[in-house]
C-alpha positions, 0 to 999 in steps of 0.5 A: 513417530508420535513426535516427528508427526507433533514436531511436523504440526508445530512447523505447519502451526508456524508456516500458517501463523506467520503467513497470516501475520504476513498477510494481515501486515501487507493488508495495513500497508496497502491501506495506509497506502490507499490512504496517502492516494486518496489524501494526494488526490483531494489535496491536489484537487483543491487547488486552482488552475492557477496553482497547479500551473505554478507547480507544473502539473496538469488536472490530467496528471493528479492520478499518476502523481498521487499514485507515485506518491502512495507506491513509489514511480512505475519502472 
């Protein structure tokens, strides 16, 4: 009994260990991604009128492209 009860405990110790490293990994993803939104942003924010017209994007557009860019495009 001792030792279905240990290997039972060693299993748990695993599953939560590799959640939690599950966890911390998806939380560095999302903030290198949050990261690559944000720089999208400021980038095409610096730009004139003038130059989003000669990339085809509209001021109103900036969001979704640098959603798109940190998340990949909406299905």
């Amino acid at each position: 009994m001792a030792v279905i009860a240990q290997a039972h405990n060693a299993t748990a110790e695993a599953g939560l260990r590799g959640r939690l490293l599950s966890a911390i990994q998806r939380m560095q993803e999302n903030r290198a991604r949050r990261a690559v939104y944000r720089q999208t942003v400021r980038e095409l924010n610096a730009l004139t009128t003038r130059d989003l017209d000669d990339l085809g994007i509209n001021r109103s557009m900036i969001t979704r492209l640098a959603h798109e860019a940190a998340w990949g495009a909406a299905k």
